[in-house]
C-alpha positions, 0 to 999 in steps of 0.5 A: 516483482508484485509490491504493494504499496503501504501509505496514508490513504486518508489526506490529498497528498497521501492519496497523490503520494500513493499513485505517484509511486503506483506510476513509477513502480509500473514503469519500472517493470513491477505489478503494484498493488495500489490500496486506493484502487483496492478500495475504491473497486469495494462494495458500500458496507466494506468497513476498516476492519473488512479492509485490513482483513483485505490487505492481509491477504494482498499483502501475503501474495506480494514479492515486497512492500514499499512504505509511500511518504506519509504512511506514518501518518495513517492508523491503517498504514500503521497495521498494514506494517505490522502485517508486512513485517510479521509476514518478513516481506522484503521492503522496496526501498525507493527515493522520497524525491519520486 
């Protein structure tokens, strides 16, 4: 299953949060698109709004969602949502405790 992962970029912990779910999704067998490396392979000039164009499109080729604690707290996360949502992607629900 391709998922990709919905969290708050922006705080260390978030940033942590994101690849430690990237990591245990991996191993379990899924294809995980994990923002941060999206962001970090982005040219210099690439804004917030370029992005959210970006993850739309991520976004609409993956099988789910999954919402990293600490996603809430992000204004991005918060539209990446919305996108999943109005898309009717299947969210992956996993333990906080990952």
């Amino acid at each position: 299953m391709k998922i990709y992962l919905i969290g708050d970029k922006n705080t260390k912990q978030g940033k942590e949060n994101l690849y430690k779910y990237e990591e245990y999704l991996s191993q379990n067998g899924h294809v995980v698109i994990n923002p941060l490396k999206v962001i970090e392979a982005l040219p210099i000039g690439i804004n917030h709004s370029d992005y959210v164009v970006i993850s739309t499109g991520l976004i609409r080729i993956c099988d789910a969602v999954c919402y990293v604690p600490g996603h809430e707290k992000s204004l991005i996360a918060g539209l990446e949502k919305g996108n999943a949502i109005r898309q009717e992607k299947a969210v992956y629900a996993t333990n906080d405790n990952i």
